[in-house]
C-alpha positions in Angstrom: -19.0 -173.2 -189.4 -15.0 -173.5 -189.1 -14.0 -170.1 -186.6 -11.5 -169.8 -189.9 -14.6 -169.1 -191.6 -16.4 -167.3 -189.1 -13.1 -165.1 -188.8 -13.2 -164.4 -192.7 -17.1 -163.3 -192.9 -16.1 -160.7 -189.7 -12.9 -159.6 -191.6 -14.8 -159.1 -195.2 -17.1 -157.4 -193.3 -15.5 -154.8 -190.6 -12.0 -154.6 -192.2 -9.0 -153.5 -189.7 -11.7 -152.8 -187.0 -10.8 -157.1 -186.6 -7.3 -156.9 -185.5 -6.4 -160.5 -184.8 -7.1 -164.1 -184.8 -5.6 -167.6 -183.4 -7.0 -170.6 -184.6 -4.5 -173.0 -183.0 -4.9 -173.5 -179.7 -7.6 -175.2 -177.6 -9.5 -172.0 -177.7 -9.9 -170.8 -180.9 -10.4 -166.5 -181.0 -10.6 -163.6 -183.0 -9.7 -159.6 -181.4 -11.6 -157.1 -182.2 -11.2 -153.2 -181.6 -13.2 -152.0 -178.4 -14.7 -149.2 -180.5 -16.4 -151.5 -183.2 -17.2 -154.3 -180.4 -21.1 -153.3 -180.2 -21.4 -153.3 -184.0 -19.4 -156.8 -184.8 -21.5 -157.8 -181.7 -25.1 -157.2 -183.2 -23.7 -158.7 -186.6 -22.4 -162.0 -185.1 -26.1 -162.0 -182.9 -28.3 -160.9 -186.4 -26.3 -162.4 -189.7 -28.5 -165.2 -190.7 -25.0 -167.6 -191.2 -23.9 -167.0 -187.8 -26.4 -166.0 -185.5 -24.7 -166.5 -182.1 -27.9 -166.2 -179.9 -25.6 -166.8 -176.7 -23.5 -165.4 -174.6 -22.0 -167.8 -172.3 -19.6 -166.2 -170.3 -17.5 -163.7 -170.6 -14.0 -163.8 -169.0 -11.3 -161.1 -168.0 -7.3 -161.6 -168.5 -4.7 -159.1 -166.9 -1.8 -158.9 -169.6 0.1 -157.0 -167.1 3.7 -157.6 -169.2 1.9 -155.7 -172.0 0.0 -153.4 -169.7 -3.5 -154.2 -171.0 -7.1 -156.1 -170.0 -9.0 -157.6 -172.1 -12.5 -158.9 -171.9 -13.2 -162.6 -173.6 -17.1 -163.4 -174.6 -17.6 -167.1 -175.3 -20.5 -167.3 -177.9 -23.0 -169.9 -178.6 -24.6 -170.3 -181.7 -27.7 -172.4 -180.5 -30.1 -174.0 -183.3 -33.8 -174.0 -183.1 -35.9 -176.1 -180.3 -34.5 -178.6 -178.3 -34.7 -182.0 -179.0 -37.1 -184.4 -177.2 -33.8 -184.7 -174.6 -33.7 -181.5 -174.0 -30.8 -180.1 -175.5 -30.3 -177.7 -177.8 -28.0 -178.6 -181.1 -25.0 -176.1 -181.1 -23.8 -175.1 -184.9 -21.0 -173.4 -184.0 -18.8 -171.5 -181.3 -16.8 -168.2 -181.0 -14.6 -166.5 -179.0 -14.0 -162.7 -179.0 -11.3 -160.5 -177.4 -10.9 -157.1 -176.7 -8.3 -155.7 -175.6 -7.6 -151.9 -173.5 -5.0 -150.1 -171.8 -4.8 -151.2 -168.3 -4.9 -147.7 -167.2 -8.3 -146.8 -169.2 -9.6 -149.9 -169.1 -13.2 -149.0 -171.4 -15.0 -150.9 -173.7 -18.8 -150.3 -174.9 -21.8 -152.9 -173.1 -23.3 -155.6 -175.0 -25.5 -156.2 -172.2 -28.2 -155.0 -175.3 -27.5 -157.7 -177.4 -27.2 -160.4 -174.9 -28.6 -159.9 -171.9 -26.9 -162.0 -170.4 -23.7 -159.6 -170.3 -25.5 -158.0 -167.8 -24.2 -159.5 -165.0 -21.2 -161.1 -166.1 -19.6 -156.9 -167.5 -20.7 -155.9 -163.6 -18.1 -159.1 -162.4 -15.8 -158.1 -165.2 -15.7 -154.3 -163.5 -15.8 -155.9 -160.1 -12.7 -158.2 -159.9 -10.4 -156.2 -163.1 -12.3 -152.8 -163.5 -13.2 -153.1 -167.1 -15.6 -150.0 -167.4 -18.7 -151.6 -169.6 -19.5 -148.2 -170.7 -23.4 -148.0 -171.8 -24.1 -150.6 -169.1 -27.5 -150.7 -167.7 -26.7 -150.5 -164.3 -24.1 -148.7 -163.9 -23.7 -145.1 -161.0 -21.4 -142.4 -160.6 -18.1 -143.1 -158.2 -15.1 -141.3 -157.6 -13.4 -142.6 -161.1 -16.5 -141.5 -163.2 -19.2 -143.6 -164.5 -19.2 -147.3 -163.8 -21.4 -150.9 -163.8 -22.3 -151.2 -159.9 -20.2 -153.9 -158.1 -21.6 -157.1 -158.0 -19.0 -159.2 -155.8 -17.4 -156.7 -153.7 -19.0 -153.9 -151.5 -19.8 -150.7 -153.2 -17.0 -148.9 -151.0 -14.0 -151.7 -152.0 -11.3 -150.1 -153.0 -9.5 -151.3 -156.5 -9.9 -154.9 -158.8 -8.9 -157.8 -156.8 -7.8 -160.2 -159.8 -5.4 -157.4 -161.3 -2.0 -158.9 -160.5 -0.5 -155.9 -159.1 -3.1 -155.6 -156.6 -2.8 -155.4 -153.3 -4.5 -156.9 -150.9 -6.0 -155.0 -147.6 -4.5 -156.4 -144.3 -8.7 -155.6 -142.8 -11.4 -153.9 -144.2 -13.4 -151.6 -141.6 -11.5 -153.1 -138.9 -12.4 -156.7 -139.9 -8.8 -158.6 -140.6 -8.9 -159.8 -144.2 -6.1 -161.9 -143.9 -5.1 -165.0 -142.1 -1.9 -163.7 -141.3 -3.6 -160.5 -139.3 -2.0 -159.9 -136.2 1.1 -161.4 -137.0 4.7 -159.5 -137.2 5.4 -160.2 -140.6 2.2 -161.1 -142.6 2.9 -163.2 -145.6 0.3 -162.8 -149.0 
């Protein structure tokens, strides 16, 4: 199935809840509302003509011109067994984003649907500090509720792939630069 297709069984079916779509360029998406992500999720995972029974990454971007985030799930839709090679047949691919304010960056955990989001929505709140709200693992920290760091230590301070962020010149008196100890650090 053609993503144009895909795109028009998601907009028949949620209305304005799909707010976008861009069909030429290299990767091929649609944009969906953080609110109705869960629900447009299970549908794309369940509806017999689509049935995207993968999740094979998912991706952050820091628009910080427009001052948003936004998460990007590349979906699979895998058919039946493999063959006697090995590989499974792929019928068709997706890709989703949502979009959030950059300064409450929160969309709902699919980690239910695919488990596979489990990991990848901790890395997501890791390096850009989506909050996966819903997710699994996730504790209490000084900014409310969020998926535990997977990457960084649990006492890091900020998102290091945002690209206003600042990195530490050491981190508990271990230099985290190259330039440490010089008069004027460069990075």
């Amino acid at each position: 199935m053609a993503p144009e297709e895909i795109a028009a069984v998601l907009k028949d079916t949620f209305g304005d809840r799909i707010t976008g779509s861009q069909f030429q360029s290299a990767h091929p998406r649609i944009e969906v509302k953080a609110e109705a992500w869960p629900d447009v999720a299970t549908f794309l995972r369940d509806d017999r003509r689509l049935q995207f029974n993968m999740l094979r990454c998912i991706s952050t971007l820091d628009m910080l011109e427009d001052d948003l985030l936004a998460a990007v799930y590349d979906l699979d839709s895998l058919a039946g067994e493999p063959d006697t090679s090995g590989v499974w047949s792929r019928r068709h691919v997706l890709s989703v984003h949502v979009r959030v304010p950059r300064d409450n960056p929160h969309i709902p955990s699919v980690a239910h649907i695919w488990p596979a989001a489990d990991w990848h929505e901790r890395e997501a709140y890791d390096l850009m500090g989506i909050v996966f709200d819903g997710h699994p693992d996730s504790l209490e920290g000084p900014e409310g509720r969020h998926p535990r760091r997977i990457l960084c230590p649990d006492d890091w301070e900020g998102h290091p792939l945002r690209k206003d962020y600042v990195f530490p010149m050491e981190y508990h008196g271990i230099p985290a630069v190259t330039e440490y100890g010089q008069t004027r650090p460069v990075h």
